[in-house]
C-alpha positions in Angstrom: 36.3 -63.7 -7.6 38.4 -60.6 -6.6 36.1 -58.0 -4.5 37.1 -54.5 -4.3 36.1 -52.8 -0.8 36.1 -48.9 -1.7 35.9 -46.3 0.4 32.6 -44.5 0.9 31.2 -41.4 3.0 28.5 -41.2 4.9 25.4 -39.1 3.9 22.3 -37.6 4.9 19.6 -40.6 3.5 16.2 -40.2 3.2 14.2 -39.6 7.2 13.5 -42.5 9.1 10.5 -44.3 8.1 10.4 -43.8 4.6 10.5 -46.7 2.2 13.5 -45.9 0.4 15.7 -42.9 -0.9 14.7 -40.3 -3.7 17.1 -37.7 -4.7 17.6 -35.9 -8.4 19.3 -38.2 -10.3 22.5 -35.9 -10.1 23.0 -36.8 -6.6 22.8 -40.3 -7.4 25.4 -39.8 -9.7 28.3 -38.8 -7.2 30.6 -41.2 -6.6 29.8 -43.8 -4.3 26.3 -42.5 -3.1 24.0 -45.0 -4.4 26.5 -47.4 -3.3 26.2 -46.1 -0.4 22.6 -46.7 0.1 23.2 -50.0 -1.6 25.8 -51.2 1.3 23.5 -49.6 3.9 21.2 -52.0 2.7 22.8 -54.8 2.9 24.1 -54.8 6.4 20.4 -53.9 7.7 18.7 -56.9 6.3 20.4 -60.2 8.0 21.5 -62.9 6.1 21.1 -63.5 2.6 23.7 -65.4 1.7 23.2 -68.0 -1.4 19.5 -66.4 -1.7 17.6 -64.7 -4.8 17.9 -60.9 -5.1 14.9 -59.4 -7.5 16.2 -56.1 -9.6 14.4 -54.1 -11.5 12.8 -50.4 -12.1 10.5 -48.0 -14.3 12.9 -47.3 -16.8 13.7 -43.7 -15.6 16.9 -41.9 -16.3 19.5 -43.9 -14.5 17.8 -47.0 -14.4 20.4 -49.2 -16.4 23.2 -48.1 -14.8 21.9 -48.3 -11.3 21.4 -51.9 -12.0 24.7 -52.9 -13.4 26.4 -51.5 -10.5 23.8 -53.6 -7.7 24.8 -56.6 -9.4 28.4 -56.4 -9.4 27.7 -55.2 -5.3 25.2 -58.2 -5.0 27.8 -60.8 -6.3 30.6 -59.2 -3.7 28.6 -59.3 -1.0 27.4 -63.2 -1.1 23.6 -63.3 -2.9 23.8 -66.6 -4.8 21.0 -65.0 -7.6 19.8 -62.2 -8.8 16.6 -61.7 -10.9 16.4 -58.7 -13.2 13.4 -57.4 -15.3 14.6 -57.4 -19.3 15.8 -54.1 -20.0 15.9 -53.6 -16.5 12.4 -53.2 -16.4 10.0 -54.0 -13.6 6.7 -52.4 -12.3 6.7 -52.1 -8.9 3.6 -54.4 -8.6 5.4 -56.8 -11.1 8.6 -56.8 -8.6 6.3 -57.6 -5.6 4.8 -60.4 -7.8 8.0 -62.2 -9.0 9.6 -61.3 -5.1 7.0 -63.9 -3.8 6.8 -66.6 -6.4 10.5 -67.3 -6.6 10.7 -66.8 -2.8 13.4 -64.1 -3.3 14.8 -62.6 -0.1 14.1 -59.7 -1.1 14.4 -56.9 -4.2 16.1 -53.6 -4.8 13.2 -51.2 -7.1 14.4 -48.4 -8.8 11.8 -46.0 -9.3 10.6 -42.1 -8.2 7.0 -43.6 -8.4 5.4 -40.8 -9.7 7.6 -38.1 -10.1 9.1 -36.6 -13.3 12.4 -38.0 -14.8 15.5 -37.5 -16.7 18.9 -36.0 -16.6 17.7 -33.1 -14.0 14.7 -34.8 -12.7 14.6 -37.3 -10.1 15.7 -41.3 -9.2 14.5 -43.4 -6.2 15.6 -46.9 -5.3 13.7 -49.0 -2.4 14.4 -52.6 -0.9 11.0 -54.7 -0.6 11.3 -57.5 1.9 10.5 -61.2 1.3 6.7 -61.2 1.2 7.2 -58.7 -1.5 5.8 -55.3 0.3 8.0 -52.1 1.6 10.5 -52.8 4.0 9.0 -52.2 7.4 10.3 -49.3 10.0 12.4 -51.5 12.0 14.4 -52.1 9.1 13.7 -48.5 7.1 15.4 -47.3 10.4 17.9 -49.2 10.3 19.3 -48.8 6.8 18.6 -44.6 7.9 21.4 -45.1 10.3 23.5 -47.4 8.7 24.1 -44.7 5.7 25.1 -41.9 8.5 28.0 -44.4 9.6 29.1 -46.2 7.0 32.8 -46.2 5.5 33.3 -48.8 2.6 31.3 -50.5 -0.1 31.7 -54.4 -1.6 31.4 -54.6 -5.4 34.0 -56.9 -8.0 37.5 -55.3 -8.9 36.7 -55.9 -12.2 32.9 -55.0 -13.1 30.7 -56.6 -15.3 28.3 -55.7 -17.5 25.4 -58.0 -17.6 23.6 -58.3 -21.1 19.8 -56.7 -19.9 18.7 -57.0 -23.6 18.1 -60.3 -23.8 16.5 -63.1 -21.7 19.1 -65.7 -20.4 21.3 -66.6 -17.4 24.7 -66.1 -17.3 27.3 -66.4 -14.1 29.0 -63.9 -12.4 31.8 -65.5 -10.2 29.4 -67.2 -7.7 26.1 -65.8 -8.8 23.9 -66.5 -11.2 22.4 -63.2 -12.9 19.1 -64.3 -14.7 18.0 -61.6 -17.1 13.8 -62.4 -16.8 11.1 -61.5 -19.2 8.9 -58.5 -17.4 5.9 -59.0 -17.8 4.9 -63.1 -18.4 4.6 -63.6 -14.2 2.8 -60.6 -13.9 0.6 -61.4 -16.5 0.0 -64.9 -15.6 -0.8 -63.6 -12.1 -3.3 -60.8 -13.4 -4.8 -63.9 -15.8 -5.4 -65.9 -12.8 -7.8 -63.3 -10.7 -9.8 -61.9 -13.5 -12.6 -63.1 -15.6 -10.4 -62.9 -19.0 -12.8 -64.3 -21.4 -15.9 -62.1 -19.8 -13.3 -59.0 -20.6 -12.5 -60.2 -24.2 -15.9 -60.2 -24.9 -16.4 -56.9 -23.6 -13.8 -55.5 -25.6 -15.1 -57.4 -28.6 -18.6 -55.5 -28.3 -18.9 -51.3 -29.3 -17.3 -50.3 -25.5 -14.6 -48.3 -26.2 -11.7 -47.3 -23.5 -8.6 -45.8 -23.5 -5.5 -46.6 -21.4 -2.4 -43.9 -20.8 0.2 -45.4 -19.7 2.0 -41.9 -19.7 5.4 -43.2 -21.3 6.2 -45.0 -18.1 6.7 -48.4 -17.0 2.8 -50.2 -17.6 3.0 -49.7 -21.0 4.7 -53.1 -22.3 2.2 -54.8 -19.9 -0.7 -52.9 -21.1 0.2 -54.2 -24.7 0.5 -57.8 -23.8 -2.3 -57.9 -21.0 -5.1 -55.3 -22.7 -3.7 -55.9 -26.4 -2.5 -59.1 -27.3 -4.2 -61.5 -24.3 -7.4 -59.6 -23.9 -8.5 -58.1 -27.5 -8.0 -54.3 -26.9 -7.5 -52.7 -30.0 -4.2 -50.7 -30.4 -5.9 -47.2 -30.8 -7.0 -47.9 -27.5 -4.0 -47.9 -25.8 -1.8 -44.4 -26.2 1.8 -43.4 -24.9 2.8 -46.9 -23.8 6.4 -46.6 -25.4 8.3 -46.5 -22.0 10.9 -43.1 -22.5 13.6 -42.8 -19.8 12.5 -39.1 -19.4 8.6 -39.7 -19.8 8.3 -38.1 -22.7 9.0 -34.8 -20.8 5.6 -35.5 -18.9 4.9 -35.8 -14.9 3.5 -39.8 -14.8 1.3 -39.1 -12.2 -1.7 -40.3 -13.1 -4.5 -37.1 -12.2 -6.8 -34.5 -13.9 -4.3 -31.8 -14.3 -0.9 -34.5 -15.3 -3.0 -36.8 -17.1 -4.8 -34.3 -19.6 -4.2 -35.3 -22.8 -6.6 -38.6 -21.7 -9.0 -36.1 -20.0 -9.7 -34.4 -22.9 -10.4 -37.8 -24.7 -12.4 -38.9 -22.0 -14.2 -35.6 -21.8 -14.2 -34.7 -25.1 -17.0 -34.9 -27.7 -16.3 -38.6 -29.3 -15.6 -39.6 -25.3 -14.6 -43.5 -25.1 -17.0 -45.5 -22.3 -13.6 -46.1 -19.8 -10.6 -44.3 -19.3 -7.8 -45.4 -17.2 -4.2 -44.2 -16.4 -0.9 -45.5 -14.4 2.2 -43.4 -13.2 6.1 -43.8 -13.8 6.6 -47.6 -12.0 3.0 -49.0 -12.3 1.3 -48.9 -8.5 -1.1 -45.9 -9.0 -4.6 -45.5 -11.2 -6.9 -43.3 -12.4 -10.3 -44.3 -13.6 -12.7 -42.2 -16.0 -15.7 -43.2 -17.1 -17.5 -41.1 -20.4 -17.3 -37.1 -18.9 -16.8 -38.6 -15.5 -14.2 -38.8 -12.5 -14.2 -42.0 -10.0 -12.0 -40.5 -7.0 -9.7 -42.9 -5.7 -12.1 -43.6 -2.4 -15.3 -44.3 -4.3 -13.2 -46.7 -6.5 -11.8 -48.8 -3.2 -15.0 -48.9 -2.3 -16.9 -49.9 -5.4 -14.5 -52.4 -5.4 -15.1 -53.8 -2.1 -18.6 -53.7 -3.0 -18.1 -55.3 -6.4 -15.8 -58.0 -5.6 -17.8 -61.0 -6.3 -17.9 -60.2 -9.3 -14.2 -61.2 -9.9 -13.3 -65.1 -10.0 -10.5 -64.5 -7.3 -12.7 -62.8 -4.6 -16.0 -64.6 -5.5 -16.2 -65.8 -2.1 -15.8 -62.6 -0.6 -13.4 -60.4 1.0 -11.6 -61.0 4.7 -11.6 -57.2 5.2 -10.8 -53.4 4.1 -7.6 -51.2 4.7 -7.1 -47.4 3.9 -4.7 -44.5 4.5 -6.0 -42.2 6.7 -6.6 -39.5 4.6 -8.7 -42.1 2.3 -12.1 -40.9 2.7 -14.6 -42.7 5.0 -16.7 -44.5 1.7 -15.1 -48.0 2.2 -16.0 -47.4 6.0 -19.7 -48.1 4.8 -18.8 -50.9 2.5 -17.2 -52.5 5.4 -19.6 -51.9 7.6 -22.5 -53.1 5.6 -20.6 -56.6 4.7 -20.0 -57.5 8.1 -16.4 -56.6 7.7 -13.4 -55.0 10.0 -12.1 -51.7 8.1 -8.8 -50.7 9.1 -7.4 -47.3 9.3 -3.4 -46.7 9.0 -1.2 -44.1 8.4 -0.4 -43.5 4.7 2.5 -46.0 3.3 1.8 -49.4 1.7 4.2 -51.0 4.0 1.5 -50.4 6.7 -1.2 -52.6 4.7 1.9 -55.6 4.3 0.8 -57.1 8.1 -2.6 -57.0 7.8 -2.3 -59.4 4.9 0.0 -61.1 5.2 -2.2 -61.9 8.8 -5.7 -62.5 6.2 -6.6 -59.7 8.2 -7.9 -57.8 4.8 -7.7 -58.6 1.1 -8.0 -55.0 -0.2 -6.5 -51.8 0.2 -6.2 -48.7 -0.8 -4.9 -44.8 -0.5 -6.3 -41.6 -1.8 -3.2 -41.1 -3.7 -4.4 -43.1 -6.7 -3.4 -46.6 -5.2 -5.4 -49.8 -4.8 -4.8 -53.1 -4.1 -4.9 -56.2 -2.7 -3.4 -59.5 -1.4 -2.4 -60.9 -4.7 0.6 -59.1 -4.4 2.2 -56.9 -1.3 2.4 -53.7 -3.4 -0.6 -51.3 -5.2 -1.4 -52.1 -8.7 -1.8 -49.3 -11.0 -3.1 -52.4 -13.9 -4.7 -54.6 -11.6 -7.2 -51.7 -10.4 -7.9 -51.4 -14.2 -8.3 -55.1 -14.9 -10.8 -55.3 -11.9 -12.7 -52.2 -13.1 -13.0 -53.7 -16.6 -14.3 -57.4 -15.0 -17.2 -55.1 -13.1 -18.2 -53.5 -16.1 -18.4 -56.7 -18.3 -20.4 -58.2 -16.1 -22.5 -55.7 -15.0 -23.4 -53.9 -18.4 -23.2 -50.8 -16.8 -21.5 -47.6 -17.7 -18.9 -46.1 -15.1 -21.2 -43.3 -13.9 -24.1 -45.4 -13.5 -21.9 -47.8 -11.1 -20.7 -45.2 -9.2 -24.1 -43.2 -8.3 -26.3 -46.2 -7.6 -22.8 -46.9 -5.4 -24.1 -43.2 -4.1 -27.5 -44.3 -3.3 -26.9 -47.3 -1.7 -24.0 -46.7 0.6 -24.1 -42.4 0.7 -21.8 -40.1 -1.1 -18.6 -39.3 0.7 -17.9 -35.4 -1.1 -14.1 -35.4 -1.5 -10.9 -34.0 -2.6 -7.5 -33.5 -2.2 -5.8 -30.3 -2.8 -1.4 -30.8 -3.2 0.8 -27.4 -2.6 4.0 -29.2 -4.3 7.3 -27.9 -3.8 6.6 -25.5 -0.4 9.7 -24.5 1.0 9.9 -26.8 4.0 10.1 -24.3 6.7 7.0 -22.3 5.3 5.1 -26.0 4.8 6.5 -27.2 9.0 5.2 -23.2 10.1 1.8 -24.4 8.7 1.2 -27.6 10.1 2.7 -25.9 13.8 0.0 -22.8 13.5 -3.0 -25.9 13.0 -1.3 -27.8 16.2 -1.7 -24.7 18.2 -5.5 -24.2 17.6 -6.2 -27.7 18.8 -7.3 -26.6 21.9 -9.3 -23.4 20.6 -11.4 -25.8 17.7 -12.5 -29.0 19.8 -16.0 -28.3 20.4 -16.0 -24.8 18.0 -18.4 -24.2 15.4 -16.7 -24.3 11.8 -17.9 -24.1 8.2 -21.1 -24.6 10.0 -20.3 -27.6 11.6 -19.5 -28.7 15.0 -15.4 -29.9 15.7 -15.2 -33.1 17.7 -12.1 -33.3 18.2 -8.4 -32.2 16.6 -5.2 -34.9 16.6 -2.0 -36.0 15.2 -3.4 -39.3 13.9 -1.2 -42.2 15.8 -1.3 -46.0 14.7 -0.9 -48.9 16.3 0.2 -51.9 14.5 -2.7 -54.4 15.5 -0.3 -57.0 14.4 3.2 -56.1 15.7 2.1 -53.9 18.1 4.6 -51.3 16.2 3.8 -47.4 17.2 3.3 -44.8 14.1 3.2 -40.9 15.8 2.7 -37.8 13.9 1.1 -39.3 10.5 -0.8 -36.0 10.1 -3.4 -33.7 11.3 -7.4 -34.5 11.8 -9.9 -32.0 12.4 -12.8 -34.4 12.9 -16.6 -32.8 12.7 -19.4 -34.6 14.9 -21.3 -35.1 11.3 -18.5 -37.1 9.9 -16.9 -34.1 8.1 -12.9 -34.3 8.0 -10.0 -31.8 7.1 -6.6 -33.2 7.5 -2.9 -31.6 6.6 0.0 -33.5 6.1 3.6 -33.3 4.6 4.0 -35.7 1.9 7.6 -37.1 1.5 7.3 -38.1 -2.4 8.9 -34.9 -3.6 12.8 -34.2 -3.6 12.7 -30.5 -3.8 10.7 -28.7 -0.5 8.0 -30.2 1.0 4.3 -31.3 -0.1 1.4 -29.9 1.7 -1.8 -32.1 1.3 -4.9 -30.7 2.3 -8.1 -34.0 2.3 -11.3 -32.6 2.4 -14.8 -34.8 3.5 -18.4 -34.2 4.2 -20.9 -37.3 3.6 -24.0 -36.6 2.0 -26.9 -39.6 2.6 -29.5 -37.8 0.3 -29.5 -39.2 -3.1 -31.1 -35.8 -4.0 -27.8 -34.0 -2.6 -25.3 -36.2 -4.0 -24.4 -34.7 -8.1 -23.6 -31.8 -6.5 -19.4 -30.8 -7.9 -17.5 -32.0 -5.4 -15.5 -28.3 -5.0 -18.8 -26.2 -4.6 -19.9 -29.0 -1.8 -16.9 -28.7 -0.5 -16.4 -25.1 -0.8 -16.8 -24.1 3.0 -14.5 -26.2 4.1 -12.1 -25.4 1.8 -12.8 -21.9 3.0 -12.3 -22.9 7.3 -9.3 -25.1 6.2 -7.3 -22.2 4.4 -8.4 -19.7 7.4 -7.2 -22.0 10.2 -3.9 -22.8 8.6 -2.8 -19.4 7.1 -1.6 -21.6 4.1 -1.6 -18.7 1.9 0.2 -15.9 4.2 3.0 -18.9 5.1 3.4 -19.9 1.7 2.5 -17.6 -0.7 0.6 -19.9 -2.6 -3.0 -18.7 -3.5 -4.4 -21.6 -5.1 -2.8 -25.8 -5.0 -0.7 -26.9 -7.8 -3.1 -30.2 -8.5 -6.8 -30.3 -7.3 -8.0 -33.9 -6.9 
């Protein structure tokens, strides 16, 4: 084995504390820079020599070559294995999932999540740590620096080119590269929780549903899971031809990027069930027939539903949600007998709490759910669980959620995303709500009384780790929230996301449209901010 140390230059990587790096794929594309990360990588995360390395992504633009390149770096720098999806395919779930059976050390996951893709569009790699979640900050940070220092890179002098087509192992000097089908441990995982045979029989019956898996990474799982092991017929399942652009589309898996299944689901031959996942797998959207479940109500139906799933039929250790997550599996919590945990918004920050027993689901308002089955949300596991509650309930989706409504309270909700803000404009707004923190507390707004204004903190109950800054609360004394905060899952500007909360206990109050309930806090939260006069922007890009 001849190894080949080139020289490299540092760069400006993505901000401390972020899971891994997303740039367009063009900047990816210089010379040396995703080596560069690659290397930086390496050197953070303490020995691995002779151990597994898991590969894999969504398919994106980029994808194939990324991979070739990490294995001829992997075999130069001393892993004794690596495992890569066939065709270089993984969902990010499915990566967590194969991380932790084969005891990897740890896996490289190529993938922009959510965001669009193709030549001009955008490419995102990540390292996930041994128990198969997000690296932590300790070691986020430390990969952040190393790619501000570093001068060289280790990969073969003679590259390789690994066959990804086809399943089989071949050796590469030292290392075994192990081409691995996708989706059969994912599967087997998935087959393992659920009630497959209640599910086959409801998709036997006249329900109907409809999965998008938006030309991204679910849809050769959706065939072999929904299709071919559980009886869904193939008009039932659209768009799940993975396309390295997408099909042109934004796989972000909401009411305005997901249309062409909201029109099916609200249109006039409506299926029963509608579901959705984004570009690398980890995000949902649920629909029932002309209805929406946010992604709070569904955490908490979940939580509320769980025995009703042969892996959590003896019930739940506990609850964890993002901050900006609304308050709904609060109640759930709360009414089980159960500790609900509050973090900052970043799956890595559920990984401790599990991997304690601390909690067994999770979920963020950004169309993730999960749980402890793997170390990673599950865009097709949320779906699989939602389809085991309906079969054995006999219920439709709207009738779940409002006697969900009745019993536990409606928490009104939405999210409204100003994509794309130039970051200055989007920092100026989030400064001009800091400097009224002292004016609000104990002010009356949208006809409500402030409790209290923060930067919400976290402290890891585990690891005692410290989280600062991890955005703005405006907290009312009758439970009402508005919060802002900069999302870093764009690569061009910034992301302003403005969560919106009142609880309604009324039954009679609670089918009210979640906008008009809404409506006069959307009203204080754009006067307070000046969102409109800093940014220009008069309405969001994608209301939630």
């Amino acid at each position: 084995m001849s190894i080949n140390t080139q020289p490299t230059t540092p760069f400006e990587g993505q901000k401390p504390g972020t899971s891994g790096l997303r740039k367009k794929v063009k900047v990816f594309q210089q010379a040396g820079y995703l080596e560069n990360f690659v290397q930086s990588v390496f050197e953070s995360i303490g020995d691995f020599q002779g151990q597994t390395l898991v590969v894999g992504g969504d398919g994106r633009y980029f994808n194939a070559e990324s991979i070739q390149i990490i294995i001829n770096m992997a075999v130069a720098n001393g892993f004794g294995r690596v495992l890569v999806g066939q065709h270089g395919i993984l969902s990010t779930p499915a990566a967590s999932c194969v991380i932790r059976k084969y005891q990897a050390f740890g896996g490289l996951i190529l993938s922009a999540s959510h965001n669009p893709a193709g030549p001009d569009e955008d490419f995102g790699i990540k390292y996930n740590i041994s128990n198969g979640g997000p690296a932590p900050e300790k070691i986020t940070d430390a990969i952040y620096a190393k790619t501000q220092t570093i001068s060289s890179y280790k990969t073969l002098t003679s590259p390789v080119q690994v066959n990804l087509s086809k399943i089989a192992t071949s050796q590469v000097a030292n290392m075994n590269v192990e081409v691995i089908d996708s989706v059969s441990d994912y599967a087997e995982l998935m087959q393992s929780l659920f009630n497959f045979d209640a599910i086959r029989k409801l998709l036997a019956s006249d329900f109907r549903m409809c999965f998008d898996a938006m030309h991204a990474v679910t849809g050769p799982y959706a065939k072999v899971i929904l299709q071919d092991m559980l009886g869904a017929s193939d008009d039932s399942l659209m768009n799940c031809k993975p396309l390295d652009d997408f099909g042109g589309g934004h796989p972000d898996p909401n009411l305005t990027y997901a249309k062409e299944l909201v029109d099916i689901v609200y249109g006039d031959h409506a299926p029963d069930f509608g579901a959705a996942s984004d570009g690398d797998g980890d995000r949902n959207m649920i629909l029932g027939k002309h209805f929406f479940v946010t992604p709070s109500d569904s955490l908490a139906i979940l939580a509320a539903n769980a025995k009703t799933v042969p892996a959590y039929k003896h019930g739940i250790a506990g609850i964890a949600r993002s901050m900006p997550t609304s308050g709904a599996a609060d109640r759930v919590a709360n009414a089980l007998g159960l500790d609900c945990y509050e973090t900052p918004t970043g799956w890595k920050f559920f990984g401790n709490l599990m991997d304690a027993d601390k909690v067994t689901l999770c979920g963020e308002e950004s169309f993730g759910t999960g749980s402890n089955h793997v170390r990673e949300k599950d865009g097709l596991w949320a779906v699989l669980f939602w389809l085991n509650i309906l079969a054995v309930r006999g219920e439709s989706v709207e009738h779940i959620v409002t006697e969900h409504w009745k019993a536990f309270g409606r928490n009104y909700y939405s999210r409204h995303d100003y994509e794309a803000v130039p970051t200055d404009a989007a920092n100026q707004v989030m400064q001009h709500v800091r400097s009224q923190f002292g004016s609000l507390k104990g002010s009356m707004l949208a006809g409500r009384k402030v409790q209290t204004c923060d930067d919400f903190s976290y402290t890891d109950p585990i690891d005692q780790s410290v989280s600062l800054n991890q955005g703005i609360r405006i907290l009312f004394e009758d439970g009402s929230r508005i919060i802002f905060r900069l999302s870093g899952t764009g690569t061009e500007g910034a992301t302003i996301r403005l969560y919106l909360e009142s609880f309604e206990a009324d039954a009679n109050k609670q089918n009210m449209d979640a906008q008009d309930a809404l409506a006069e806090l959307i009203t204080a939260s754009e006067s307070i901010s000046k969102l409109q006069e800093f940014t220009g922007r008069n309405k969001p890009t994608v209301i939630t």
